[in-house]
C-alpha positions as CSV (number, residue, x, y, z in Angstrom):
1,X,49.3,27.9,-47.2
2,X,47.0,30.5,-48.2
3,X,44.4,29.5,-51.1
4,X,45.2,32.3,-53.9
5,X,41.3,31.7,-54.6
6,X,40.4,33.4,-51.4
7,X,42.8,36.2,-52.0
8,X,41.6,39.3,-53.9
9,X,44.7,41.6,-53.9
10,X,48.6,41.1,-53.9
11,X,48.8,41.8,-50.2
12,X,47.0,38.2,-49.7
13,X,49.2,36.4,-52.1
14,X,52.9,35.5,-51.2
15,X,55.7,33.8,-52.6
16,X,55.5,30.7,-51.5
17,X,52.2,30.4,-52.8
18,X,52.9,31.5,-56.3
19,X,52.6,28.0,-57.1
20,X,52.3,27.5,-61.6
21,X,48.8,25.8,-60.6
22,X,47.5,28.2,-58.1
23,X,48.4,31.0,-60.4
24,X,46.4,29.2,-62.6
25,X,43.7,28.7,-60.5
26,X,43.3,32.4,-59.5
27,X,43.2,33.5,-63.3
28,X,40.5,30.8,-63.8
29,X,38.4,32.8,-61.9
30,X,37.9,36.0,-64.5
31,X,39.4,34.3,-67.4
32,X,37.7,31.7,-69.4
33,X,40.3,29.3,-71.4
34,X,43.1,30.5,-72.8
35,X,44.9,27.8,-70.5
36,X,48.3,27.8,-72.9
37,X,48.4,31.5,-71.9
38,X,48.0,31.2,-68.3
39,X,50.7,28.4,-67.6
40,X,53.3,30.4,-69.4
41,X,52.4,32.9,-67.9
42,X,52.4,30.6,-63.7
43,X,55.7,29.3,-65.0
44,X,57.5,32.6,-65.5
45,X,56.4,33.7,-62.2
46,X,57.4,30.7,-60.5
47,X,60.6,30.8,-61.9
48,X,61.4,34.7,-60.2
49,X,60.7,32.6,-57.4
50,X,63.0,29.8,-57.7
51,X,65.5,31.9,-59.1
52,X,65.6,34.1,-55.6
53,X,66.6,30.7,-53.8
54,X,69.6,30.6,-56.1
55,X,72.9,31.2,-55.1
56,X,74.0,34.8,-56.3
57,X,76.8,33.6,-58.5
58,X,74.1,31.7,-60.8
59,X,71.1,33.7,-60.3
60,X,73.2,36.7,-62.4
61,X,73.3,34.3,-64.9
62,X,69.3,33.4,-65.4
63,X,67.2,35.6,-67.1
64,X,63.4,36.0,-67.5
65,X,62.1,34.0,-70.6
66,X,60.0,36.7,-72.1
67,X,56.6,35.7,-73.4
68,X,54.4,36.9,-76.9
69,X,51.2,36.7,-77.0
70,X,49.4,36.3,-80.4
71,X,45.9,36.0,-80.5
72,X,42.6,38.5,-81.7
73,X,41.3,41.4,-79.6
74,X,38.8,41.1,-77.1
75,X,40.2,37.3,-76.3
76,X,42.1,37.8,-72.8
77,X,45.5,39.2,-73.5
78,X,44.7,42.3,-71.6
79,X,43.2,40.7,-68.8
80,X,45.4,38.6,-67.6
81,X,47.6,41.3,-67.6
82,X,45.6,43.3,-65.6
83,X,44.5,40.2,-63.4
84,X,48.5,39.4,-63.0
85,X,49.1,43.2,-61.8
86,X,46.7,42.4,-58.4
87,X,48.2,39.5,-57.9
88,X,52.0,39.7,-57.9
89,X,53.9,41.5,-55.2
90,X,56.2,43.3,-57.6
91,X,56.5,46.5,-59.9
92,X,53.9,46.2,-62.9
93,X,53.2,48.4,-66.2
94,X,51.3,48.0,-69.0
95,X,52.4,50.3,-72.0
96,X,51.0,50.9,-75.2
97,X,53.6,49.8,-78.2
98,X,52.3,52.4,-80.5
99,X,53.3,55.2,-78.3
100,X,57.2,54.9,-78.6
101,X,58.6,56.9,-81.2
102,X,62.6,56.1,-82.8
103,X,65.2,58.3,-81.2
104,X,65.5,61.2,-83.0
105,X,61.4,62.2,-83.5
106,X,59.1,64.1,-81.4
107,X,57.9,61.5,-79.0
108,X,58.5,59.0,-76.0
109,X,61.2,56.8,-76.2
110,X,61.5,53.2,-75.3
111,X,63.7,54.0,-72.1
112,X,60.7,55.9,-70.5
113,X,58.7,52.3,-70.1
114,X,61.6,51.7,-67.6
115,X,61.2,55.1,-65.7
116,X,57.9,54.2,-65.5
117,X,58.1,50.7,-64.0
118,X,60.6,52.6,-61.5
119,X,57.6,54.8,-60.3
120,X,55.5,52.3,-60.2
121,X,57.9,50.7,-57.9
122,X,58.6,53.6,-55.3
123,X,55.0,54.1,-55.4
124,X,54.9,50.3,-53.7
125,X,57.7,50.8,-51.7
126,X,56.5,54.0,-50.5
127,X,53.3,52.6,-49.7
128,X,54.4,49.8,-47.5
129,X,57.2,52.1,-46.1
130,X,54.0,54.7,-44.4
131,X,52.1,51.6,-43.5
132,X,55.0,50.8,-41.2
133,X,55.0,54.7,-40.0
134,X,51.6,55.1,-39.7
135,X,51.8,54.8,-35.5
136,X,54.6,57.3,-35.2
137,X,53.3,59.4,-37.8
138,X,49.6,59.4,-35.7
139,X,51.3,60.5,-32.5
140,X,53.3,63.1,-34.3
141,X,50.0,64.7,-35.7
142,X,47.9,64.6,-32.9
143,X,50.5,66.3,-31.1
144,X,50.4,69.1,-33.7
145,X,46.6,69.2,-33.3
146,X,47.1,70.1,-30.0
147,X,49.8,72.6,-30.2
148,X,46.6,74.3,-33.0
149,X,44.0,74.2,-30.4
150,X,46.2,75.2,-27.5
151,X,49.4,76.5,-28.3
152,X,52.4,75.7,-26.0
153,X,53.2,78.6,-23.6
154,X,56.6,80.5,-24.8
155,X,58.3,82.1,-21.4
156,X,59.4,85.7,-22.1
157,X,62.5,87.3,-21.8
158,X,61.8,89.7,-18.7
159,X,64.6,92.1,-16.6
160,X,64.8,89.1,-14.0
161,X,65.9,87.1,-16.4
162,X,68.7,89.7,-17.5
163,X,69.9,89.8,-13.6
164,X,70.5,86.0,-14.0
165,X,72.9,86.6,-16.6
166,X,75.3,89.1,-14.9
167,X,74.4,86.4,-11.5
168,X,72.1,88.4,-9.8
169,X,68.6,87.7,-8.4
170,X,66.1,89.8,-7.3
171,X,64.4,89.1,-4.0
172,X,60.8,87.9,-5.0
173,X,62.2,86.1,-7.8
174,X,60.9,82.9,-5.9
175,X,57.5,84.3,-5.6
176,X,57.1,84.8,-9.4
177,X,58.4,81.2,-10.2
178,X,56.3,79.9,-8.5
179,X,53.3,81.4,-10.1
180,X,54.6,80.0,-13.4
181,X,55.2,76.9,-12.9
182,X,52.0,76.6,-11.9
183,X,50.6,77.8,-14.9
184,X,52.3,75.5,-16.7
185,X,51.6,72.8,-14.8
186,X,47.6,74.0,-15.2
187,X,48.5,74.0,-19.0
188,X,49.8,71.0,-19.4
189,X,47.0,68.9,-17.8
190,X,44.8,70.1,-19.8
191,X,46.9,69.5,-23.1
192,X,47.1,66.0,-21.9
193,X,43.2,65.5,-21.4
194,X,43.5,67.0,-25.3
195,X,45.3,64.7,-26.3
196,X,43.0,62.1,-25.0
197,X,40.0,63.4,-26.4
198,X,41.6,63.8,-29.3
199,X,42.8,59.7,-29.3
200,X,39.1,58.8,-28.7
201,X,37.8,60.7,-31.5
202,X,35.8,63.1,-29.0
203,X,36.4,66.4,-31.2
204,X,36.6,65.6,-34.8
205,X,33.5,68.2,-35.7
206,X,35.5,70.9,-34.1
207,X,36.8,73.5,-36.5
208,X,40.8,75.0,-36.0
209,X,43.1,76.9,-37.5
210,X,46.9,74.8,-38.8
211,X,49.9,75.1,-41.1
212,X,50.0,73.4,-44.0
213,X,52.8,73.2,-46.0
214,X,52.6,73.7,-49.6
215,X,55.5,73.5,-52.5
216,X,56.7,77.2,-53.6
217,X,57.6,75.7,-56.7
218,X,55.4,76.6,-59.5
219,X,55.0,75.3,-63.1
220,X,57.4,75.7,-65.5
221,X,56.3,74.3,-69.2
222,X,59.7,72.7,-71.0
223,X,59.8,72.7,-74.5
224,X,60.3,69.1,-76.0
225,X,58.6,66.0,-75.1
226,X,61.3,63.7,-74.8
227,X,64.4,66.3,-73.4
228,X,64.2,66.2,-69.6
229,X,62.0,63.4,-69.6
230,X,65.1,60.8,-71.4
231,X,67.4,62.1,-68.5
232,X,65.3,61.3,-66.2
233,X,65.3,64.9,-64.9
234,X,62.8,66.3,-62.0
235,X,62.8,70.0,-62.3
236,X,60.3,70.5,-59.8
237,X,62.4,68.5,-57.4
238,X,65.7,70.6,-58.4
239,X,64.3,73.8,-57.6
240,X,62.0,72.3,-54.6
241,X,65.3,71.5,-52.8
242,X,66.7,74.8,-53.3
243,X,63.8,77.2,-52.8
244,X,62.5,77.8,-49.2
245,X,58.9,75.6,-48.2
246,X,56.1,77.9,-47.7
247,X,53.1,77.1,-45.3
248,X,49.7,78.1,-45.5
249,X,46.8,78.3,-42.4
250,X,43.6,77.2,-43.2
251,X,40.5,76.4,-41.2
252,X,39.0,73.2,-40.9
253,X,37.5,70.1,-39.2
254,X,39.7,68.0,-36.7
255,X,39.0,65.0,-38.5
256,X,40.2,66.5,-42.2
257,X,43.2,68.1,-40.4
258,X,44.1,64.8,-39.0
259,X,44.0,63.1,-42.6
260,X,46.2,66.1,-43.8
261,X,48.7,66.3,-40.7
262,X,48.7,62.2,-40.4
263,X,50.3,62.0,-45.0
264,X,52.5,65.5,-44.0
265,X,54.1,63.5,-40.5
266,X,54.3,60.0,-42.2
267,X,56.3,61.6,-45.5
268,X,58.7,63.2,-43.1
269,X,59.7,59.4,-41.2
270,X,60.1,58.2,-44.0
271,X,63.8,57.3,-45.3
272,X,63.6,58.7,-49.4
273,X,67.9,57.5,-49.7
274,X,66.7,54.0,-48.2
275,X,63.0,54.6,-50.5
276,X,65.3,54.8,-53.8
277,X,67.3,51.6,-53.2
278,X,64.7,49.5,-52.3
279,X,62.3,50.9,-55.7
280,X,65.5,50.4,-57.6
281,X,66.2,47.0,-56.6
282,X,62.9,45.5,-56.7
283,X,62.4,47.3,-60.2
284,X,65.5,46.0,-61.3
285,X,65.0,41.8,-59.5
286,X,60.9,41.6,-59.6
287,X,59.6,43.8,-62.5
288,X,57.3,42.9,-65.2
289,X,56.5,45.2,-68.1
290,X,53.3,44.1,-70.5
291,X,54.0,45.4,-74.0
292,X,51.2,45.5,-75.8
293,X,49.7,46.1,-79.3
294,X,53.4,45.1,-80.1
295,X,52.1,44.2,-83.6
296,X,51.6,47.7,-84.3
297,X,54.7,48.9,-84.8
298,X,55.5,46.0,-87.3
299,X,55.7,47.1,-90.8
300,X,53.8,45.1,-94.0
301,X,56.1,43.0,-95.5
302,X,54.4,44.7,-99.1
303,X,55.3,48.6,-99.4
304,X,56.3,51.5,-97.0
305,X,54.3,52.8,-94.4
306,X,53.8,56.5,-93.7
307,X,54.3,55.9,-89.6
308,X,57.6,57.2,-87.9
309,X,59.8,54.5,-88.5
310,X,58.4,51.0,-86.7
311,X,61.7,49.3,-87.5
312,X,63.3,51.7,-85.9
313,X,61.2,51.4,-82.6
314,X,61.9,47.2,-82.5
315,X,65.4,48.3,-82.9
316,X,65.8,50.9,-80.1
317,X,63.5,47.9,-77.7
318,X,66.5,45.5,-78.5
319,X,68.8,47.0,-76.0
320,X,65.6,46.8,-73.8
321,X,64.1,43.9,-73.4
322,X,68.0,41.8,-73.7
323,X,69.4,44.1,-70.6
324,X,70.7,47.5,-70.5
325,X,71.1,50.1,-68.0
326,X,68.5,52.9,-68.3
327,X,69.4,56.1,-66.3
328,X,66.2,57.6,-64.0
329,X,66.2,60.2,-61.7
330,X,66.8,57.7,-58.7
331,X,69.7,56.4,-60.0
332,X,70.7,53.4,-63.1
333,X,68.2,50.6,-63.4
334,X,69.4,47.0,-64.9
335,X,67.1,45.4,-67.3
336,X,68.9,42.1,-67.2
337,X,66.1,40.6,-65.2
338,X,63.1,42.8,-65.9
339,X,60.3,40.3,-67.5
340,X,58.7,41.1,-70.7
341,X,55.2,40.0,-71.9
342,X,54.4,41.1,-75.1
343,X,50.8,40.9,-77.0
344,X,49.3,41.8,-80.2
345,X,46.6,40.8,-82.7
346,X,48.8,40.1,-85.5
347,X,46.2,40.9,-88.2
348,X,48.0,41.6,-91.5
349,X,51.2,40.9,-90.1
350,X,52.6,38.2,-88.4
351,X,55.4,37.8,-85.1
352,X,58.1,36.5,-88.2
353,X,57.6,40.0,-89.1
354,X,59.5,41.1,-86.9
355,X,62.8,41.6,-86.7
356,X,65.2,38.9,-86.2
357,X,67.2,40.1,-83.0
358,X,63.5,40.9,-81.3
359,X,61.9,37.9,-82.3
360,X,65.3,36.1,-80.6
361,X,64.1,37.6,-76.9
362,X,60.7,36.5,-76.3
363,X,61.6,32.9,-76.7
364,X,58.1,32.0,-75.3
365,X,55.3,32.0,-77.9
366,X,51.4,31.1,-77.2
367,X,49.2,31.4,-79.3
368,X,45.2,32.7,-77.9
369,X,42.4,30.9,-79.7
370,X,39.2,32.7,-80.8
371,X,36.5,32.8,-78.5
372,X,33.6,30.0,-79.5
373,X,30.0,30.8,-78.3
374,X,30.2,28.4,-75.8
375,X,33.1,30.3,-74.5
376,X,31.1,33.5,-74.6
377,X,27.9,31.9,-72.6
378,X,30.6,31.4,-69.8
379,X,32.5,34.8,-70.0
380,X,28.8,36.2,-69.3
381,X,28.2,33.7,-66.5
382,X,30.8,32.1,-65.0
383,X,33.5,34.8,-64.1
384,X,33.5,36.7,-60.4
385,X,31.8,39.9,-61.2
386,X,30.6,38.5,-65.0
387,X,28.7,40.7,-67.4
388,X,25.8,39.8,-66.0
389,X,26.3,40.2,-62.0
390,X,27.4,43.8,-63.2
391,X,24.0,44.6,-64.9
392,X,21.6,43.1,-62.2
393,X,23.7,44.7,-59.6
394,X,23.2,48.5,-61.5
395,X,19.1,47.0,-62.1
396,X,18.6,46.5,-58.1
397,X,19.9,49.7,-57.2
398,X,16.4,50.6,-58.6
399,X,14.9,48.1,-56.3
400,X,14.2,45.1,-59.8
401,X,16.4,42.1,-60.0
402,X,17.3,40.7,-63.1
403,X,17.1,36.9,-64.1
404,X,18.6,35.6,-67.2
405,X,17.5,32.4,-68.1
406,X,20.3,29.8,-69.4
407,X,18.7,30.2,-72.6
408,X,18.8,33.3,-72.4
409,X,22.4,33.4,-72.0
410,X,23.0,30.9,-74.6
411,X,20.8,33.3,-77.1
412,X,22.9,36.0,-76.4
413,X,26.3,34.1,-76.7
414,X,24.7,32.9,-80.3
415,X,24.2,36.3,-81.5
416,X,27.3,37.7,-80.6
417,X,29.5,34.4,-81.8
418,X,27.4,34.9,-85.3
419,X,28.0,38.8,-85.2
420,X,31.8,37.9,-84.7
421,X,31.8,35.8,-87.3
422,X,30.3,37.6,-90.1
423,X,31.7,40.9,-89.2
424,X,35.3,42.1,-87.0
425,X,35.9,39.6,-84.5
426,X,36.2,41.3,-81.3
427,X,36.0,38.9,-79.3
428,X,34.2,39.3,-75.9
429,X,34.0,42.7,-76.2
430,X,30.8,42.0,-78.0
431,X,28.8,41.2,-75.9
432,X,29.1,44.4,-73.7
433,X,26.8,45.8,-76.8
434,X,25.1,43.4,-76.7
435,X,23.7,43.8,-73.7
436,X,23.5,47.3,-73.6
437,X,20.8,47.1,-76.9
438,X,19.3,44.3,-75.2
439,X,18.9,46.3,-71.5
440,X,18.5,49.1,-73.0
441,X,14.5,49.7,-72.8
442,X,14.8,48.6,-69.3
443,X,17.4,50.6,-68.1
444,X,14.9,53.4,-69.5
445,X,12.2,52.6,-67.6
446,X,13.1,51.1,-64.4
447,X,13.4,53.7,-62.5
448,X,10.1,54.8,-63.4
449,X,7.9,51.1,-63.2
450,X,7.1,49.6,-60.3
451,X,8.7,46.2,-61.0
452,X,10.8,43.7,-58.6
453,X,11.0,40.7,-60.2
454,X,12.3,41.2,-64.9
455,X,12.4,38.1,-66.3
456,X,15.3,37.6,-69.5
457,X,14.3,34.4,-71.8
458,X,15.2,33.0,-74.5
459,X,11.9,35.0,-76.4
460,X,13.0,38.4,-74.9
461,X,16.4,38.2,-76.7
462,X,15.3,36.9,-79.8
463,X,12.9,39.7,-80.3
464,X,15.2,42.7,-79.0
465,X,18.8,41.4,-81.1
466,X,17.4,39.2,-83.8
467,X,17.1,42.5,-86.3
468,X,20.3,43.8,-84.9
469,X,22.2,41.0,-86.0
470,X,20.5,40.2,-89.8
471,X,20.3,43.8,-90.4
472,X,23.4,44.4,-92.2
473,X,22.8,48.5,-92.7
474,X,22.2,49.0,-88.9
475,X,25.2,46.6,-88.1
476,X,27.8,48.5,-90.2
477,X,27.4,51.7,-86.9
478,X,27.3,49.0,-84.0
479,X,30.4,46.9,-82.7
């Protein structure tokens, strides 16, 4: 098997290789600690997998365990979501709590999380579907490239070909066939030496004329966020199927044409009744939805709040999140086996805050622990493509390499643990302010100094944060 450490995308990591530890491993490599996070996380994965090797008659029966996350910004709950969404093969979303709205107001509604994840899904099928079309597809448009640069020959109707009808012939019909099919013999070997040229790549700067086609459907504003959109309703796609397709010519290169020709001639092998299915199924079997900021629609315990009801939100995600149908416009989605991971900071409120019934289906709770400076110091280090890879990569496009001492990193990690600590704790996010008011001089300058080699030390931090960080006025309008 397959190391998921040498893998950078989804298309490198399989199923049988979703093992708990080498999910574990993988997230280890832009996510420091957190490890209770990351195992619940490897577990629930694993478990789609086992539960695919189940018999049909049980595997109806096991759902996802959905997971909350409770822990303070800026600590990793975002990233690993992100970091799980290249990794998995399978549908993935990450929504925004605070944008649902109760049935009944002016905004989206929970069931458009699910239409989402169903996009998100035919977008992945679709992709894999015209990476399996792409040969045909090229064929197909080279073809019409050649028809554009020279045009197949249409034999016209003439008064011999009127005598044929009523079975007559003239006499020299013979002699003017003959002609022809030489012609068209002539035409065709050059259309094949074309189309050889054009398989080698031997005329992509050439400029020609072709027929694009374009939609005739044009934009039509709908009055009311939520109407068409909760039926899962595509106008343009009603009206597309019943007005005519109009084509355009333009002008261009070869090589642009091809691009154009190559999406227009893959779209069209493509099966969009066997396209729905599959994005419904795996939607339905493999997809993960990350809730976040879930603590934000969770109303004080002490008073009312102003908001559009938040109650009423947790309420209408019940149905949700414990398995529903959800109607899209490519047909009824099941929930039943859709997994949930929820986050949130939880500051004022806590997850008992919640109501019961939602509490009830995310039977997995971990809890993130704030970051120490130690924790920083590797977060700016340790990670592939960390902090600090990112700012001496942008420093050596100028032709000067960075190089942070380790007590230079430590310093820094100081500073921004202390700034967490006396003012909002935002975690990791800190320190990308950090290091912008500590760069920032250079960053200035560079391009205009001569300087390979910029030493960072413990002395150069000190000086450039030290004021930031005990100068409480100037803090109060930094992060």
């Amino acid at each position: 098997m397959k190391d998921p450490a040498q893998a950078s995308t989804a298309s490198h990591v399989f199923d049988t290789e979703l093992t708990p530890s080498r999910v574990v491993e993988y997230l280890d490599r832009y996510i420091v600690g957190q490890e209770k996070a990351k195992r619940a996380v490897a577990v629930a994965l694993r478990n789609r997998v086992r539960r695919k090797k189940l018999s049909a008659e049980i595997a109806k029966e096991i759902s996802p365990k959905n997971i909350l996350m409770v822990g303070p910004t800026g600590v990793g709950k975002t990233e690993i979501a992100r970091r799980l969404a290249s990794l998995v093969q399978a549908p993935f979303i990450k929504v925004e709590a605070t944008k649902f709205t109760e049935v009944g107001y002016v905004g989206r509604d929970v069931e458009s999380m699910i239409r989402d994840l169903v996009e998100s899904s035919v977008a992945m099928v679709r992709k894999h579907m015209l990476a399996g079309v792409q040969e045909a597809a090229r064929e197909r448009a080279e073809q019409r490239l050649a028809d554009a640069m020279l045009p197949k020959s249409d034999r016209k109707f003439s008064v011999p070909d009127l005598m044929k009808v009523f079975g007559t012939s003239p006499e020299n019909d013979d002699n003017g066939e003959k002609p022809r099919a030489e012609e068209v013999q002539k035409k065709e070997s050059t259309r094949s030496k074309l189309l050889a040229m054009l398989k080698e790549g031997r005329l992509e700067d050439r400029e020609i004329d072709i027929e694009i086609s374009e939609s005739s459907v044009v934009g039509i504003p709908i009055l009311g966020a939520s109407g068409m959109d909760s039926m899962g309703i595509n106008l343009s796609e009603i009206l597309g199927g019943m007005l005519p397709k109009k084509s355009k010519k333009r002008r261009m290169k070869v090589s642009e044409a091809r691009r154009i020709l190559l999406t227009e001639e893959a779209e069209k092998l493509i099966d969009t009744e066997a396209l729905s299915q599959e994005a419904l199924e795996k939607a339905q079997e493999d997809g993960i939805i990350f809730l976040d900021e879930i603590d934000k629609i969770v109303a004080k315990s002490s008073g009312s709040s102003p908001d559009v009801s938040r109650e009423g939100v947790q309420r209408d995600l019940l149905p949700i999140v414990e398995g529903s149908v959800v109607q899209t416009r490519y047909g009824p989605v099941k929930t039943d086996h859709v997994l949930f991971i929820a986050a949130g900071a939880f500051t004022g409120v806590k997850p008992s805050d919640l109501i019961p019934e939602l509490q009830g289906r995310f039977p997995i709770r971990v809890e993130l622990q704030p970051l120490s400076w130690e924790n920083l110091q590797q977060i700016l280090t340790e990670p592939e493509n960390s902090l600090l890879k990112q700012y001496t990569a942008l420093i050596g496009t100028e032709g000067a390499t960075l190089h942070f001492s380790d007590e230079a990193t430590r310093e820094i990690a100081v500073l921004a643990n202390t700034m967490n600590t006396e003012m909002e704790d935002i975690g990791a996010r800190r320190l990308h302010t950090m290091l912008e008011q500590l760069l920032e001089e250079i960053s200035f300058s560079v391009c205009d100094e001569s300087r390979p080699s910029i030493e960072i030390d413990a002395d150069f931090v000190h000086n450039k944060l030290n004021s930031l960080v005990e100068n409480r006025d100037i803090r109060r309008y930094l992060l």
